[in-house]
C-alpha positions in Angstrom: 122.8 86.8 122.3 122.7 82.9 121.7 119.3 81.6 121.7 118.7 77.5 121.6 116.2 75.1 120.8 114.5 75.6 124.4 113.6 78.9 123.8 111.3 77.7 120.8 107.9 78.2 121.4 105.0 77.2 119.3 103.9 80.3 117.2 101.1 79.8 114.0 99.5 76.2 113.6 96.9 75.4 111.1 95.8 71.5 109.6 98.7 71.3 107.4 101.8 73.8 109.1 103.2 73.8 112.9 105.2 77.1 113.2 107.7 77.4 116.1 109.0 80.9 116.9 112.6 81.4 118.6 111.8 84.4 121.2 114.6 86.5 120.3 112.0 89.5 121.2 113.6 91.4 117.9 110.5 94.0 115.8 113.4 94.2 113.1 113.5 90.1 112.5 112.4 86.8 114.0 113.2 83.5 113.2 111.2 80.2 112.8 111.0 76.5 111.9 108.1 75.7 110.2 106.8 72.1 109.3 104.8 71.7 106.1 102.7 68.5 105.7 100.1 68.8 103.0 99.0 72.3 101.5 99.6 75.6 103.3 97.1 77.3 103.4 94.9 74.4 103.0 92.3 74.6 100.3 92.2 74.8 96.8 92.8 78.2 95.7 93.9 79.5 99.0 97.0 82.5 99.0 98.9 83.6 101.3 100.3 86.9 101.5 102.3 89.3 103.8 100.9 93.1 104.1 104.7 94.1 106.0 106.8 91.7 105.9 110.0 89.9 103.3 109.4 86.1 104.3 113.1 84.0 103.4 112.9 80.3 103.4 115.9 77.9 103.8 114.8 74.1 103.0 115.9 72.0 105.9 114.5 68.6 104.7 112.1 67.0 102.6 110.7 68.2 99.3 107.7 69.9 98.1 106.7 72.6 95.6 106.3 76.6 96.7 103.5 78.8 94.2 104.6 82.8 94.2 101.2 84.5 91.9 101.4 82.1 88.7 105.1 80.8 88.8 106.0 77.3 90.0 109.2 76.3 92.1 110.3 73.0 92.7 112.2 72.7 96.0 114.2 69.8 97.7 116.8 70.4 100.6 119.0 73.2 101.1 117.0 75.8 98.7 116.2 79.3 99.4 113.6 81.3 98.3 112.3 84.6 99.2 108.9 86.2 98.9 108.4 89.8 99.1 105.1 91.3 100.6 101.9 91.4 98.7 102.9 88.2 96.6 100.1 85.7 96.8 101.7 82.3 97.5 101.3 78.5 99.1 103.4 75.5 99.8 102.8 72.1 99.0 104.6 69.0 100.3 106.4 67.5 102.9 109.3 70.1 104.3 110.9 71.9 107.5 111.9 75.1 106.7 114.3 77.5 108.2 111.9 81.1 107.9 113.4 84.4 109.1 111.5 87.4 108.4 112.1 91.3 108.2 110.5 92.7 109.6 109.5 90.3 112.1 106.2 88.1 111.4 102.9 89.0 113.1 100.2 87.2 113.0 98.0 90.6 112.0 99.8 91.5 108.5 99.2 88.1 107.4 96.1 87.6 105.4 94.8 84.2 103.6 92.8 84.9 99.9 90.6 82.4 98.4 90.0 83.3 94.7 87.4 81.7 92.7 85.0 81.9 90.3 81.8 84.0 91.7 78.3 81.5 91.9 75.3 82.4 91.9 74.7 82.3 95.8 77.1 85.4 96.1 75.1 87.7 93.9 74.0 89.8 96.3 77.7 89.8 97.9 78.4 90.5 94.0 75.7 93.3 93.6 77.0 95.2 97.4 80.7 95.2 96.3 80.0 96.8 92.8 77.3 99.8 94.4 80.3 100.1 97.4 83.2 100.5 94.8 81.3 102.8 92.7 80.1 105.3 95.0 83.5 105.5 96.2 85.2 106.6 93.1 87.0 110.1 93.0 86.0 110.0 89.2 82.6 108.6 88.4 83.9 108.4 84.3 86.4 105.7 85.8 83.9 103.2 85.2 80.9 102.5 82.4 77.7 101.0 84.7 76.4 98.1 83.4 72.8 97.6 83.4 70.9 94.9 85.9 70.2 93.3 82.8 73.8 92.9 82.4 74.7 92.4 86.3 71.7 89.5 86.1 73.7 88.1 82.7 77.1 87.8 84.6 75.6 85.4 87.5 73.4 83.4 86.1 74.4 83.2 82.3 77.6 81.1 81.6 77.6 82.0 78.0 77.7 85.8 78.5 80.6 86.1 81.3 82.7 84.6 84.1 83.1 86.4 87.5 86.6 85.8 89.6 86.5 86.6 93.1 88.5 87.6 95.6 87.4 85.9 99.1 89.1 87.0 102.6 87.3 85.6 105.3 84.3 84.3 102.7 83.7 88.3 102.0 84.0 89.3 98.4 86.5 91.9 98.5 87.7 91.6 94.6 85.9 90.7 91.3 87.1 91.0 87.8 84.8 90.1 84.9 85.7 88.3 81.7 83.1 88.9 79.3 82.6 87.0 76.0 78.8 87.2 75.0 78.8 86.7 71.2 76.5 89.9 70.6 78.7 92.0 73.1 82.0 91.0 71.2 80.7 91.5 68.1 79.7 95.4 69.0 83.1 95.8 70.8 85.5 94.4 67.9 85.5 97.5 65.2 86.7 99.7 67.9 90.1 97.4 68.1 90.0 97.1 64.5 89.6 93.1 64.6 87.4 90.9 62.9 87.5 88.2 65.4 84.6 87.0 67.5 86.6 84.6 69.2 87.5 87.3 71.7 86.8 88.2 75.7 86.9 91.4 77.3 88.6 92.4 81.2 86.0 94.8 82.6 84.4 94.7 86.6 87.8 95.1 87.8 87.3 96.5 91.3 88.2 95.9 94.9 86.9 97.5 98.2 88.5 100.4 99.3 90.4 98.9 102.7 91.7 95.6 100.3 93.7 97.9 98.1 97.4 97.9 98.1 97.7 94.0 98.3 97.5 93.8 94.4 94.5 91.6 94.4 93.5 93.6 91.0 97.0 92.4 89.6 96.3 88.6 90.4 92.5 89.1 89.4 93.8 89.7 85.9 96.2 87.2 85.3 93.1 84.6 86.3 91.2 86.0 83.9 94.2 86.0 81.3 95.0 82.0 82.1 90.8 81.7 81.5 91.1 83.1 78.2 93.9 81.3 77.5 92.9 78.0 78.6 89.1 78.9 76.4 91.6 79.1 74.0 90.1 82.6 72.4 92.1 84.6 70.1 92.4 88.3 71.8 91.9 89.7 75.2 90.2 93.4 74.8 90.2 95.9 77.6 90.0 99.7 78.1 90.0 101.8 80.9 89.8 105.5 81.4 93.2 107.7 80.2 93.5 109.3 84.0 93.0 106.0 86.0 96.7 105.5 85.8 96.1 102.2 88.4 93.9 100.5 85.8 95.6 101.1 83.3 99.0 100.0 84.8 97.0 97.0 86.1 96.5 96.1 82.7 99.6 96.6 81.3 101.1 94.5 83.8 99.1 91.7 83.0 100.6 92.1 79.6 98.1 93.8 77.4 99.5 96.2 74.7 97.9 100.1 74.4 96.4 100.0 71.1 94.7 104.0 70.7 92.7 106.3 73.1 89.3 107.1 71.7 85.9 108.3 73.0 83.3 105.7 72.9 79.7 106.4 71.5 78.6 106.7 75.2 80.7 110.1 75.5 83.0 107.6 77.5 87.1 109.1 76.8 89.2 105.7 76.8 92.6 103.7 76.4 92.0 100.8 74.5 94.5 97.5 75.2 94.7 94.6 73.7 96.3 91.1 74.0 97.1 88.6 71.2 97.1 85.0 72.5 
């Protein structure tokens, strides 16, 4: 089948995108030009991602920049790029692009994350996703509770911890916790075998049950890795339990290094990680 321009029809328009769709009525791949004018999605740490589908992109005319999770590219006319489902991406510029997609793009497996640092006025959103994780886990050891002293600490102290969030639809869906209290660190650091204070430690790191699978834990982690980086502190601490093989791969992707497994004074068994930055 031939299909021209006249079959075009527009498809998924926001502030900054018009998306045209040539009907060529395929579930296996569909085909698009899509104008980008500004930053899609619009908003300052707004992602994209795609829950089914491998999204191609063939740069028509104009120039602009495209994000894929923390890695820059630079783009000007007649690159291709391709981003596979889950990654968490946005464009920025002024471009048409040529978009096929397998297998074809709905408007239902694409989703739009906002992550940011978690205020004060979400505490209770905060509090709700932490009780909703937890009494959900199939092994309560999984995860150390921290006590409302140390929930209360997290929101409203900015010298004890930072709080990165996950946001779909201005719902908290994901947190992970940084944690660098001076008094905490300086309990944690004999079990790593540092003297360092100037350390922070990955903990909190959970995500409603129906948001898993779209690697928000992943991307959660390298925030909190570019924090500690950019707070300029010497080690990144973490642990998680030996038979939570997702946290622990979560951690090892975001580059720490398994140090020892131990059990803590608490009766806690755990894997101990650690990053040198």
């Amino acid at each position: 089948m031939i299909y021209k321009k006249f079959n075009q029809a527009e498809f998924f328009n926001g502030k900054t995108n018009k998306t045209y769709e040539y009907n060529i009525e395929d579930n296996d791949i569909n085909y698009c030009i899509v104008d980008i004018d500004g930053r899609f999605p619009s908003g300052e740490g707004i992602y994209a991602l795609n829950k089914e589908c491998k999204e191609m992109a063939h740069v028509l005319s104009g120039n602009g920049i495209l994000v894929v999770e923390d890695k820059e590219y630079n783009l000007e006319k007649d690159d291709v790029v391709l981003i596979d489902k889950f990654e968490k991406y946005y464009w920025k510029g002024k471009m048409r692009l040529g978009l096929p997609c397998s297998p074809a793009w709905e408007p239902q497996q694409h989703i739009e994350l906002e992550f940011k640092i978690v205020e004060e006025n979400d505490r209770e959103q905060f509090l709700n996703l932490v009780n909703h994780v937890l009494s959900n886990l199939d092994n309560k050891d999984y995860f150390i509770p921290y006590s409302n002293d140390e929930y209360d600490s997290m929101i409203y102290n900015k010298n004890y911890a930072t709080i990165f969030g996950a946001y779909h639809k201005n719902k908290l869906v994901g947190v992970s916790v940084v944690i660098f209290d001076k008094k905490y660190m300086e309990e944690e650091k004999p079990l790593y075998d540092i003297s360092s204070t100037n350390i922070c430690e990955l903990g909190g790191n959970l995500v409603l049950p129906e948001y898993r699978g779209l690697k928000i834990a992943s991307f959660l982690q390298k925030l909190s890795i570019e924090y500690a980086i950019k707070k300029k502190f010497e080690y990144v601490i973490a642990m998680a339990h030996p038979d939570n093989i997702k946290g622990c791969k979560t951690l090892e992707g975001a580059g720490l290094n398994y140090l020892k497994t131990l059990k803590l004074q608490s009766g806690y068994l755990r894997n101990l990680y650690l990053l040198k930055l």
